[in-house]
gemmi code that builds the backbone of each chain (N, CA, C; Angstrom):
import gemmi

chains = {
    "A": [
        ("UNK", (76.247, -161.405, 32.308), (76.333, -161.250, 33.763), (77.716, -160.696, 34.101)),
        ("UNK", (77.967, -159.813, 35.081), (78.949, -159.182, 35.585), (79.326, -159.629, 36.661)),
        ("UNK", (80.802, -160.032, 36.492), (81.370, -160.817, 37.789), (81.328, -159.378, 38.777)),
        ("UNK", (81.017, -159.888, 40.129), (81.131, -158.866, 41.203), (82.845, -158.339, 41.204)),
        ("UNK", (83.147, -157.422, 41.608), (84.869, -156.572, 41.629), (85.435, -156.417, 40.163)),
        ("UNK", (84.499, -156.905, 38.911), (85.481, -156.733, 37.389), (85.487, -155.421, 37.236)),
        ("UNK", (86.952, -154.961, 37.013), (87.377, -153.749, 36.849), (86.706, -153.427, 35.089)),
        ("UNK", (85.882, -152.818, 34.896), (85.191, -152.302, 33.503), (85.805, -151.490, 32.604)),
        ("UNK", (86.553, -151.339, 31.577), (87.170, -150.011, 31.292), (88.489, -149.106, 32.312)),
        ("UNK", (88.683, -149.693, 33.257), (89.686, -148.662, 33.914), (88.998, -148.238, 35.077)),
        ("UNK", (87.358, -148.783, 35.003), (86.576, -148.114, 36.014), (85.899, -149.130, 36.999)),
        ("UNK", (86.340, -148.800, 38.526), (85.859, -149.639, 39.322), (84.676, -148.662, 40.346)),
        ("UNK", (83.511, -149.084, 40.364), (82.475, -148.712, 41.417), (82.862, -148.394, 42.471)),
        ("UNK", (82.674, -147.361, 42.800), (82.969, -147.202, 44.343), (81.535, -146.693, 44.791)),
        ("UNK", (80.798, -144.796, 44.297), (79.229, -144.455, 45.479), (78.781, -144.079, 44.255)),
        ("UNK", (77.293, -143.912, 44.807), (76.594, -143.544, 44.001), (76.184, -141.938, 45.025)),
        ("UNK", (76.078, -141.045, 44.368), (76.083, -139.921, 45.163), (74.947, -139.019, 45.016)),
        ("UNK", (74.171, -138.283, 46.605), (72.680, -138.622, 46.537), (72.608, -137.657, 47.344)),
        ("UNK", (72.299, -136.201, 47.141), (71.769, -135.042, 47.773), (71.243, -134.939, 48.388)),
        ("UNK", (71.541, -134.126, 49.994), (70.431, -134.147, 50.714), (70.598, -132.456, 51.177)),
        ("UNK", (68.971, -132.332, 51.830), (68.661, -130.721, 52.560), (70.432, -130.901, 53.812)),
        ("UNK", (70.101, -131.861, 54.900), (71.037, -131.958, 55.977), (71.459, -133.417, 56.445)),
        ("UNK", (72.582, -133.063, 56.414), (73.843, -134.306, 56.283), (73.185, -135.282, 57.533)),
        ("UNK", (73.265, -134.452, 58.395), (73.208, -135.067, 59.804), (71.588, -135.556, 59.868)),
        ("UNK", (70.582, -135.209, 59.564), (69.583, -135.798, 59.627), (69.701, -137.008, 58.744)),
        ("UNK", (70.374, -137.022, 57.403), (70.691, -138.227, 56.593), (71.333, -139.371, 57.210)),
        ("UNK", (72.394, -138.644, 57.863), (73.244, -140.105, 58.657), (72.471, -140.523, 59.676)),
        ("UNK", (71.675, -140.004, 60.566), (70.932, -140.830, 61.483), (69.987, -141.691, 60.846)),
        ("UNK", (69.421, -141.007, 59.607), (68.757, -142.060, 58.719), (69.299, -143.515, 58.683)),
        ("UNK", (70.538, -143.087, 58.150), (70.851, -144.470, 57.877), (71.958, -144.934, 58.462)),
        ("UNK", (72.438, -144.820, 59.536), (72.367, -145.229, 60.902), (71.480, -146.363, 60.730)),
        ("UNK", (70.385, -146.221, 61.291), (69.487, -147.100, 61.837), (69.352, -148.154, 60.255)),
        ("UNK", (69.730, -147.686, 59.219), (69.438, -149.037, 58.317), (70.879, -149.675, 58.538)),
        ("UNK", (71.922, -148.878, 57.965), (73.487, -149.908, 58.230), (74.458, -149.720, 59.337)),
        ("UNK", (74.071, -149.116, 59.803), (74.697, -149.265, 61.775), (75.917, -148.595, 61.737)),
        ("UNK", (76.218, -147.836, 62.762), (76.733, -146.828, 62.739), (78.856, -146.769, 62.069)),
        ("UNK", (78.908, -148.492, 62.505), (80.396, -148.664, 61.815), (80.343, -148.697, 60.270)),
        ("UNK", (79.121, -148.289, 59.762), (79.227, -148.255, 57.625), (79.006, -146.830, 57.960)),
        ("UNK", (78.708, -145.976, 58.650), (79.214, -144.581, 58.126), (80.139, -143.534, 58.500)),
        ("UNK", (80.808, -143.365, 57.347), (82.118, -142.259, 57.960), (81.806, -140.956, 58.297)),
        ("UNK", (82.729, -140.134, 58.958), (82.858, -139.303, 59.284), (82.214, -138.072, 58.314)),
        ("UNK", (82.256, -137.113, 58.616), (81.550, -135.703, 57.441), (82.959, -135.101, 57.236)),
        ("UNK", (82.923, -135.018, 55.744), (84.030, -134.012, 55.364), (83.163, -132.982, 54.502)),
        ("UNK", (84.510, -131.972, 54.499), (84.421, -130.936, 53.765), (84.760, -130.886, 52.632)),
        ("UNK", (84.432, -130.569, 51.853), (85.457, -130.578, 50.432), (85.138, -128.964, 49.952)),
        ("UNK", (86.399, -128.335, 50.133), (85.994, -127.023, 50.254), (85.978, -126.372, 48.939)),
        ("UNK", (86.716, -127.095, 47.797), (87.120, -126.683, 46.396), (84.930, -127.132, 45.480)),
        ("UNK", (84.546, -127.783, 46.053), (83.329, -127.984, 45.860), (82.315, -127.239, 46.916)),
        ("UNK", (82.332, -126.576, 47.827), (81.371, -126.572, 49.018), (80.049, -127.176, 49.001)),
        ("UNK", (80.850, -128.116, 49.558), (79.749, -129.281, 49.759), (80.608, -130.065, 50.915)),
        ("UNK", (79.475, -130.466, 51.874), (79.697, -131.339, 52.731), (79.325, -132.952, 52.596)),
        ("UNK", (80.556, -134.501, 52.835), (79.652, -135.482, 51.761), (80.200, -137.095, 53.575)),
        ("UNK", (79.641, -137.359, 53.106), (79.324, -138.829, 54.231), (79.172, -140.108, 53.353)),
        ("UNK", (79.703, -140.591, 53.437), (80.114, -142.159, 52.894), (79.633, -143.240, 53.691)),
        ("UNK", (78.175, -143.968, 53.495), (77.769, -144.659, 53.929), (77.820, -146.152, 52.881)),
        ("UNK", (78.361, -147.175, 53.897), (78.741, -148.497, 53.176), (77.364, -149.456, 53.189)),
        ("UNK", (77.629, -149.325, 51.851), (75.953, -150.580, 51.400), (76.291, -151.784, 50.878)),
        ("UNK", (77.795, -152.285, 50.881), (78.105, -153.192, 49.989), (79.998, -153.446, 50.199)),
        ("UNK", (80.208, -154.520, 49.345), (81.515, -154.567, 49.270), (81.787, -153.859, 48.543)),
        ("UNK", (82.663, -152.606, 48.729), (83.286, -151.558, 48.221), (82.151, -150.705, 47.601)),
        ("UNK", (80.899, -150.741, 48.271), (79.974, -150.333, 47.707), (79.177, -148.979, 48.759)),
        ("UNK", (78.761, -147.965, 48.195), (78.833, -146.732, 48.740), (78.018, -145.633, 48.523)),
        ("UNK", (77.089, -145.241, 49.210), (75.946, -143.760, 49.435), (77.403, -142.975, 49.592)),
        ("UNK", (77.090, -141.721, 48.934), (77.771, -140.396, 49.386), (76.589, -139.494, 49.870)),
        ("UNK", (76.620, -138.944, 50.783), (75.547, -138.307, 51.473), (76.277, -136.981, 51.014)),
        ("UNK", (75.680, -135.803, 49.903), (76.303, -134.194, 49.640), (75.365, -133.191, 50.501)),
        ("UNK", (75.883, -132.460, 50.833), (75.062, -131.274, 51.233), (75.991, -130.398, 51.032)),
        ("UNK", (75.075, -129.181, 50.117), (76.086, -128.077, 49.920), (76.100, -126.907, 50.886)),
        ("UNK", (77.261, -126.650, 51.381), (77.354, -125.716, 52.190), (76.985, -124.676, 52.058)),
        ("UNK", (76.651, -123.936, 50.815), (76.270, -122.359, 50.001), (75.409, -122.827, 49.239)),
        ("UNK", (74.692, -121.446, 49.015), (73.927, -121.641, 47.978), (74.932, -120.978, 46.420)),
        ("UNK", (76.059, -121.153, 46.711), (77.368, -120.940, 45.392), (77.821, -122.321, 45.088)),
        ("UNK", (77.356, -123.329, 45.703), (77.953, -124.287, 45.566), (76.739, -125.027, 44.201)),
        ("UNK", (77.748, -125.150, 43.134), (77.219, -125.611, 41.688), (75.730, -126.947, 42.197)),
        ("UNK", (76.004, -127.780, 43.525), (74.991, -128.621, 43.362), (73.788, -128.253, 43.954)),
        ("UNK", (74.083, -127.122, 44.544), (72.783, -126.109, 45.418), (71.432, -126.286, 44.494)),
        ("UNK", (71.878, -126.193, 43.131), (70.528, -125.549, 42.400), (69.554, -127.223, 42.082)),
        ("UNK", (70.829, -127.998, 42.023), (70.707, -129.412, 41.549), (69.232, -129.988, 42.984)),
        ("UNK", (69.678, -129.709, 44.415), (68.730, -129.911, 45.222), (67.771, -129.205, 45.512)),
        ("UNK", (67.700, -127.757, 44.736), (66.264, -127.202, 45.232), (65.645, -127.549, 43.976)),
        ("UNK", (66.157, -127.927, 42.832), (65.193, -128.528, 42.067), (64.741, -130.038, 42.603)),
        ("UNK", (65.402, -130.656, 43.318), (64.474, -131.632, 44.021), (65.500, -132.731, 43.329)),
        ("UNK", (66.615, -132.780, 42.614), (67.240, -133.510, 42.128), (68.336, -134.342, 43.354)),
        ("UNK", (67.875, -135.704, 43.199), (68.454, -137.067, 44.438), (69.887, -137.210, 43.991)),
        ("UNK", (69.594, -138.604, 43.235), (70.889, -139.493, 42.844), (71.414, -138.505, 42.248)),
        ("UNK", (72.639, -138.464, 41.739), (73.026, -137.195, 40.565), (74.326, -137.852, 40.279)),
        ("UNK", (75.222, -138.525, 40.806), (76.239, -139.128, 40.019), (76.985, -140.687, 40.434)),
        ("UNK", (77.885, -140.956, 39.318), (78.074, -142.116, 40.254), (79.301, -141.692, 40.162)),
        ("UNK", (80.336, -142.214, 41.483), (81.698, -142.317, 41.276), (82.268, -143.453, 41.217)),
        ("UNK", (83.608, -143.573, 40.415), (84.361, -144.848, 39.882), (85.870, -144.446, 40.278)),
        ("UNK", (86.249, -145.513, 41.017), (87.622, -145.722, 41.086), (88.750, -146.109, 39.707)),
        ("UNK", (89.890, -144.674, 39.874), (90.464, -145.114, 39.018), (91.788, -145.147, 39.286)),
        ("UNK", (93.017, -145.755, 38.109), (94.584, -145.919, 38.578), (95.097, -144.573, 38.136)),
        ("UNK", (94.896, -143.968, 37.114), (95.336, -143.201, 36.318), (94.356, -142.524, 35.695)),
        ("UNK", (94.186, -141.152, 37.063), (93.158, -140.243, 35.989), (93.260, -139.602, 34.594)),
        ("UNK", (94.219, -139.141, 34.580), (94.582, -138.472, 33.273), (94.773, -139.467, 32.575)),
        ("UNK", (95.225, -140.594, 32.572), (94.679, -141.540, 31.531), (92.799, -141.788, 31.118)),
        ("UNK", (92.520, -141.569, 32.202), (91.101, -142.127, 32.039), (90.224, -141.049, 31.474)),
        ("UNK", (90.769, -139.558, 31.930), (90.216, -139.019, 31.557), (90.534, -138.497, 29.964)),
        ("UNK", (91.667, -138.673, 29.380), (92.058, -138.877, 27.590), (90.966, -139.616, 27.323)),
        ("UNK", (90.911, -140.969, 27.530), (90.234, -142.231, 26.994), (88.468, -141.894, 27.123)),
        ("UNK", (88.221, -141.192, 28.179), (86.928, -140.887, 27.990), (86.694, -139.592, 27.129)),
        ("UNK", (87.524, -138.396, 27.286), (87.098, -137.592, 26.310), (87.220, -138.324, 24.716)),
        ("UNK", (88.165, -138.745, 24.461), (87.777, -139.844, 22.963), (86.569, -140.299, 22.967)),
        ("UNK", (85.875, -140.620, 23.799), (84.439, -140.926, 23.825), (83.846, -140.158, 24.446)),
        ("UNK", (83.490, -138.270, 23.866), (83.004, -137.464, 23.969), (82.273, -137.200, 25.268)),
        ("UNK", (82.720, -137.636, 26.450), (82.616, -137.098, 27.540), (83.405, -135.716, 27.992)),
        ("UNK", (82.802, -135.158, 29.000), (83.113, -133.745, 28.998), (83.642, -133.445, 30.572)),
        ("UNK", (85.182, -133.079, 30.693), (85.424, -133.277, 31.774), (84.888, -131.600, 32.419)),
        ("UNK", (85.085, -131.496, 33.750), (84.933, -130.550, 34.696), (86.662, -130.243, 35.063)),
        ("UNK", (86.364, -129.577, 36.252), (88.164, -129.013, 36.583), (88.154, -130.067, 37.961)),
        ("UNK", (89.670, -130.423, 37.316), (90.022, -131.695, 38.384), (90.292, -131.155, 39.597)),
        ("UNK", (89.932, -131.483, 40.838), (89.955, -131.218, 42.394), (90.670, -132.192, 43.367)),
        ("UNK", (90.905, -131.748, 44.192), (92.132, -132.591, 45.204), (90.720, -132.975, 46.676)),
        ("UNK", (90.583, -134.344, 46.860), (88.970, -134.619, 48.099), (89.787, -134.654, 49.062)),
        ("UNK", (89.158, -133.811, 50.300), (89.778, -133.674, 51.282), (89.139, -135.482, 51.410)),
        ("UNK", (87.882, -135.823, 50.969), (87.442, -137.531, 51.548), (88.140, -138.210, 51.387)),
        ("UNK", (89.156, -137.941, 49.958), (89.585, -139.525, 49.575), (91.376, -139.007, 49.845)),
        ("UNK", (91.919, -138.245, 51.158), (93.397, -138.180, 51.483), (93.759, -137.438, 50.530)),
        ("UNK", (93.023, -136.243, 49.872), (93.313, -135.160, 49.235), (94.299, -135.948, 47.315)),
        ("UNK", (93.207, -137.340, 47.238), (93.211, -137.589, 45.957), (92.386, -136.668, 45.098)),
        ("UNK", (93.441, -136.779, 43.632), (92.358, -136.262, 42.241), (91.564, -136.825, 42.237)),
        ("UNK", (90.424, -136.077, 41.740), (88.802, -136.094, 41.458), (88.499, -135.085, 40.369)),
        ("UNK", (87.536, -135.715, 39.680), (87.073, -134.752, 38.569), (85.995, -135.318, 38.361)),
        ("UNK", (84.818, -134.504, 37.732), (83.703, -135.090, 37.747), (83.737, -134.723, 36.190)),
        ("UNK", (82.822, -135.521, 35.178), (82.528, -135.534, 34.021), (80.993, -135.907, 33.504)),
        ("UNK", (81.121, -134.822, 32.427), (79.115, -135.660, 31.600), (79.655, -136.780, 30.713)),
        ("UNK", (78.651, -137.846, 30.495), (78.505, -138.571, 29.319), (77.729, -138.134, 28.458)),
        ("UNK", (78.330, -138.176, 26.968), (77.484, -138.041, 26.148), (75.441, -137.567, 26.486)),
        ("UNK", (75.364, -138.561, 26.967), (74.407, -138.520, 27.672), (73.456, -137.488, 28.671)),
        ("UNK", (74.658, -136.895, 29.048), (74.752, -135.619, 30.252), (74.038, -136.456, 31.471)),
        ("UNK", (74.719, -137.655, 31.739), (75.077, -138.374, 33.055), (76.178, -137.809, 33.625)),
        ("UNK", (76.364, -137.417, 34.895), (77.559, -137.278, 35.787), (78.086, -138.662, 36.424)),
        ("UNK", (79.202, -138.203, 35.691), (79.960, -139.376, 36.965), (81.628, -138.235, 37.719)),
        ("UNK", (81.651, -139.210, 38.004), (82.819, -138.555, 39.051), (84.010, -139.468, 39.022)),
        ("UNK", (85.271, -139.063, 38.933), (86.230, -140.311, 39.163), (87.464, -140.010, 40.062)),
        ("UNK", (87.753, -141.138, 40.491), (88.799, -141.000, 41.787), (90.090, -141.349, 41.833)),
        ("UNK", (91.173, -140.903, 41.725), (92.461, -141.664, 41.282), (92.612, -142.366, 42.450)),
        ("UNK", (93.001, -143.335, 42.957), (93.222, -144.323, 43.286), (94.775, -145.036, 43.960)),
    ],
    "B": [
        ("UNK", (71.665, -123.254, 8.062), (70.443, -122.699, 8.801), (71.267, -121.520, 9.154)),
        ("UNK", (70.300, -119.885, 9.372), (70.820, -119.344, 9.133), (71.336, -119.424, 10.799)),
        ("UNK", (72.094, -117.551, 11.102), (72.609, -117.690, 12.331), (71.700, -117.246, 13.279)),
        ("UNK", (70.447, -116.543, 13.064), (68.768, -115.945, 13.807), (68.438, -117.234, 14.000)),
        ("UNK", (68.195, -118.630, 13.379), (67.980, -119.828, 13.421), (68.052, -120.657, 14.820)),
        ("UNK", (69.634, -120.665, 14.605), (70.331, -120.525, 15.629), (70.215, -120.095, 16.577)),
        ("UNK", (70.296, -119.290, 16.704), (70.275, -118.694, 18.191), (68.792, -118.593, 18.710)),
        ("UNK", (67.901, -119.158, 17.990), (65.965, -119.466, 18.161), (66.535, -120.888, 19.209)),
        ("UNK", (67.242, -121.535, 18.290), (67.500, -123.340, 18.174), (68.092, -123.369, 19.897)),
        ("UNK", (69.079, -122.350, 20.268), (69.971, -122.438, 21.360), (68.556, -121.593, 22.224)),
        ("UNK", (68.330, -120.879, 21.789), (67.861, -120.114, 23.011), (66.514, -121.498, 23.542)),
        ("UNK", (66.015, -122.122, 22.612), (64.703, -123.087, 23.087), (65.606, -124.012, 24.144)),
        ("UNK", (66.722, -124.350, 23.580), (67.562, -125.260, 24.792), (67.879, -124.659, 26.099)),
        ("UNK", (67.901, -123.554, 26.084), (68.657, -122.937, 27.413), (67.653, -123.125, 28.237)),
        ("UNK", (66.077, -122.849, 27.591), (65.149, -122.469, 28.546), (64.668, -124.020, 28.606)),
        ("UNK", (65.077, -124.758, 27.643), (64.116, -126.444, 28.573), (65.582, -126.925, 29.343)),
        ("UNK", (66.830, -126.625, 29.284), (68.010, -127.028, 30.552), (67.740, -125.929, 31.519)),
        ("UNK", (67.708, -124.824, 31.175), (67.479, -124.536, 32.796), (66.208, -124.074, 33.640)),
        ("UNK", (65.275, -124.381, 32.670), (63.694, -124.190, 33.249), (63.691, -123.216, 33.361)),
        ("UNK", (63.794, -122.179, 32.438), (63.304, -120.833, 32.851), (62.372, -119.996, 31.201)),
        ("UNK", (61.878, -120.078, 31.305), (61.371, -119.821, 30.210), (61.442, -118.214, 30.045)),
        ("UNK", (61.438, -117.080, 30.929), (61.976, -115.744, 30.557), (63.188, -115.664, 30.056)),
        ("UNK", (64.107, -116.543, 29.632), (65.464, -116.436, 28.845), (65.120, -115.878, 27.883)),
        ("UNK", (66.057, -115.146, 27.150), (65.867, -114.405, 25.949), (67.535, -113.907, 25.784)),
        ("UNK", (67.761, -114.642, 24.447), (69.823, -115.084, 24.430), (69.864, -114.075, 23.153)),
        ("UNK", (70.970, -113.080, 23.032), (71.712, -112.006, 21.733), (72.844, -113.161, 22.059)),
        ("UNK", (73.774, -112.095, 20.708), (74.828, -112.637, 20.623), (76.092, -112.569, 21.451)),
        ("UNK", (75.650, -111.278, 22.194), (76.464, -111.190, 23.472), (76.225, -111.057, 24.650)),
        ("UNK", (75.012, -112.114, 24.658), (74.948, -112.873, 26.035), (76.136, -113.529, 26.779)),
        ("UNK", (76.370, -113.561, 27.797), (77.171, -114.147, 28.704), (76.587, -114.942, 29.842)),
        ("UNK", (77.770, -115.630, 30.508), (76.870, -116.586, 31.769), (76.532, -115.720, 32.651)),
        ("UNK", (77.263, -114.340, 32.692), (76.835, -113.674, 34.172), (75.736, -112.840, 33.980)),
        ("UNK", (74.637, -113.181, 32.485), (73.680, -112.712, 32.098), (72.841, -113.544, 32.322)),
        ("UNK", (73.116, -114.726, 32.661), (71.882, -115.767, 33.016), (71.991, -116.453, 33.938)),
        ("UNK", (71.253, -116.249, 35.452), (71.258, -116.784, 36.726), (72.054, -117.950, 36.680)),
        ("UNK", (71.151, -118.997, 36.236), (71.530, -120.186, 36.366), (72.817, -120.759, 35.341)),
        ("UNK", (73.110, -120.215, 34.636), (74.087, -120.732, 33.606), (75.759, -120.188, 34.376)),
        ("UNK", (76.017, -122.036, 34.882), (77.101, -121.900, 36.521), (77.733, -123.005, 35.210)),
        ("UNK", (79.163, -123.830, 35.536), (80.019, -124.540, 35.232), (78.911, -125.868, 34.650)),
        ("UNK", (78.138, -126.420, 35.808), (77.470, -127.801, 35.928), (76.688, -127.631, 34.459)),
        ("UNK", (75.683, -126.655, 34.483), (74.938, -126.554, 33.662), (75.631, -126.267, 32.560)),
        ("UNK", (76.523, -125.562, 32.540), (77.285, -125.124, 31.155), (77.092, -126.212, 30.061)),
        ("UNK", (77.898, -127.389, 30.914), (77.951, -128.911, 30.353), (76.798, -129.739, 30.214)),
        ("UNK", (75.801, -129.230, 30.898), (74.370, -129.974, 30.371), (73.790, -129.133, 28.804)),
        ("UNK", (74.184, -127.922, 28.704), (73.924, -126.994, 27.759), (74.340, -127.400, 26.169)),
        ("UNK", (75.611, -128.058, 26.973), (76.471, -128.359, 25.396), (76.257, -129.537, 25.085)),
        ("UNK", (75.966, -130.948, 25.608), (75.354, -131.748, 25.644), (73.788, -131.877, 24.503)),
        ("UNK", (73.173, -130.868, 25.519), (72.000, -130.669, 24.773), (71.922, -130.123, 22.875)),
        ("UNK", (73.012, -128.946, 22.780), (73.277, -128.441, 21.997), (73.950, -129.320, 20.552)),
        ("UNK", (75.237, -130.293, 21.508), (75.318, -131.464, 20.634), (74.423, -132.216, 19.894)),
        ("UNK", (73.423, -132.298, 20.926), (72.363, -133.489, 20.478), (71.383, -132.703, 19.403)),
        ("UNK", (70.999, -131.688, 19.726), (70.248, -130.856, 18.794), (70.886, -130.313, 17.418)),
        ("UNK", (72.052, -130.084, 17.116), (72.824, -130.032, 16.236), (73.566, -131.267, 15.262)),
        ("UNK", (73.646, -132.606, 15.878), (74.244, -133.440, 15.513), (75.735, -133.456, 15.345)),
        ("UNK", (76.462, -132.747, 16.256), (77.639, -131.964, 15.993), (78.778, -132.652, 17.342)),
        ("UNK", (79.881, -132.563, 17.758), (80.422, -132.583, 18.939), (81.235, -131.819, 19.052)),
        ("UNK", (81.669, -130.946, 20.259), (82.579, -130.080, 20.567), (83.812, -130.790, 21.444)),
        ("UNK", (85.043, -129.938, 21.456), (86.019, -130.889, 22.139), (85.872, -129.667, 23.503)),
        ("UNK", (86.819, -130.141, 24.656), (86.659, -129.639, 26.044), (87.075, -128.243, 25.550)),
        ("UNK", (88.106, -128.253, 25.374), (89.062, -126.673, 24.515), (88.004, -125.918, 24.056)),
        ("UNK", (87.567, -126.699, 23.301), (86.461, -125.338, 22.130), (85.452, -124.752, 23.659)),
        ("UNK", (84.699, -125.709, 24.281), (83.450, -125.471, 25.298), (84.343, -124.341, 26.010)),
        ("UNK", (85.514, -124.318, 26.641), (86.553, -123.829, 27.869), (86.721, -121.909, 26.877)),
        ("UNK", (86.449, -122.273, 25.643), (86.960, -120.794, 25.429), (85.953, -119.464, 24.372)),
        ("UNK", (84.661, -120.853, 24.983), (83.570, -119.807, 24.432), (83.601, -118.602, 25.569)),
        ("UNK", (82.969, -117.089, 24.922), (82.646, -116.060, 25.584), (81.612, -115.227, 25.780)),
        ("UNK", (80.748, -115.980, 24.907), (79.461, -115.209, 24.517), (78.699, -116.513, 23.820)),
        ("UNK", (77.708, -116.096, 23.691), (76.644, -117.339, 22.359), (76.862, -117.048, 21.392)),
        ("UNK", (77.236, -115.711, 20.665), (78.095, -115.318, 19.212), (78.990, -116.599, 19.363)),
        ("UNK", (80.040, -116.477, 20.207), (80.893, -117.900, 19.696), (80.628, -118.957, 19.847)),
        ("UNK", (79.201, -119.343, 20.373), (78.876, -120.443, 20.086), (78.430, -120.857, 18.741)),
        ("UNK", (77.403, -119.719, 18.341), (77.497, -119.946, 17.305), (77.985, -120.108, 15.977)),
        ("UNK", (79.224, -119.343, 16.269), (80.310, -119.481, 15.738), (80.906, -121.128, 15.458)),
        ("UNK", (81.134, -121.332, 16.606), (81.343, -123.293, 16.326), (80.485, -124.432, 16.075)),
        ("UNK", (78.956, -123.668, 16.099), (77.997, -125.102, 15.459), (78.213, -124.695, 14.056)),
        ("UNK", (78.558, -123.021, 13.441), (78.651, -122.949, 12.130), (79.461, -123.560, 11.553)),
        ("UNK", (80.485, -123.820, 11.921), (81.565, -124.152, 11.165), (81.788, -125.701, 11.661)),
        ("UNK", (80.760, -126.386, 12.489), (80.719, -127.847, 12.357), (79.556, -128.373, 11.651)),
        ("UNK", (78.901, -127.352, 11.190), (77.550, -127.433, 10.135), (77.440, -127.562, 9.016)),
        ("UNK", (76.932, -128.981, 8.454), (77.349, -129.224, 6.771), (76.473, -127.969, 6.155)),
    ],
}
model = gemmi.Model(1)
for chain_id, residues in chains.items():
    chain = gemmi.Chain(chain_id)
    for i, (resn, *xyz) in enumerate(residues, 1):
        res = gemmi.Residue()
        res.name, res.seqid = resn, gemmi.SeqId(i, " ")
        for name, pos in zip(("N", "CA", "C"), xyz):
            atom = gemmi.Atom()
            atom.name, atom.element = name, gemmi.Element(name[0])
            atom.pos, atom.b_iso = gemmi.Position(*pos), 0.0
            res.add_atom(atom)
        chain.add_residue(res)
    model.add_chain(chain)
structure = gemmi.Structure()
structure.add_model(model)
structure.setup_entities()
């Protein structure tokens, strides 16, 4: 059993991140399930074009609502194939630490980006072995 | 296995990662030769390629392929 807040590896839960056609039809969605003070504002993240909404489901727990602004934007192809959930993101202290320690365990990073969401913190998204995406957030 | 093998072995992967089954990969194929083959997928590619090879690549090696010649180039020479 997993104590709720145990920091895992360097890696703490923050969203699970979940494609949609339009942002704004998503947030009224869920609106009406977690009320309008669990969802933030729409940013841009222009180094990705994609537009993403942070809806709170939990303690420190988190929907990212993406919509890509272009059809250039790498997750474009990910939603007309009909593809939802697609990554999770994890809070971290020290990306470039985390991200050494995971390539040792043959994960495959992407090119690290500055989120206009998270106060223009590093972000980089990575496969697992697996070719799971996750995403991580320096912190 | 030889390097025609190969590039049978890669080309069956490209077309079950990116669903396209008109793929058809030489040795100097490139990404801006195949619609869908963008950054995201790159890394589902090599993934796949790992797994089908039994092999692992480091970020460096993936970052400075230029063609599928050099891919194949690096499953050869991680190939008992």
């Amino acid at each position: 059993m997993i104590k709720e807040n145990t920091e895992l590896a360097g890696l703490t839960f923050h969203h699970v991140g979940l494609l949609v056609d339009n942002i704004e039809d998503s947030i009224n969605h869920y609106i009406t399930l977690f009320g309008e003070e669990n969802v933030s504002k729409v940013f841009r993240i222009e180094s990705q074009q994609v537009k993403v909404c942070f809806v709170k489901v939990g303690v420190e727990s988190y929907i990212e609502l993406v919509e890509p602004m272009h059809e250039s934007s790498v997750v474009y192809k990910l939603l007309k194939k009909r593809v939802s959930y697609y990554h999770i993101g994890y809070k971290v202290q020290d990306i470039i630490a985390s991200i050494n320690r995971l390539e040792a365990l043959n994960y495959k990073p992407m090119d690290l980006f500055y989120s206009e969401a998270f106060d223009g913190k590093r972000c980089i998204f990575l496969f697992t072995p697996e070719a799971h995406l996750i995403e991580l957030i320096e912190w | 296995m030889e390097r025609n093998q190969i590039l049978q072995a890669i080309t069956e992967i490209f077309i079950d990662v990116l669903d396209d089954n008109q793929i058809v990969l030489t040795e100097t194929t490139t990404a801006k030769d195949i619609e869908d083959w963008d950054s995201l997928s790159h890394i589902q590619l090599v993934v796949s390629i790992e797994k089908e090879f039994k092999i692992q690549f480091t970020s460096s090696e993936i970052q400075k392929w230029k063609n599928i010649g050099e891919i194949i180039d690096s499953i050869e020479s991680k190939s008992v």
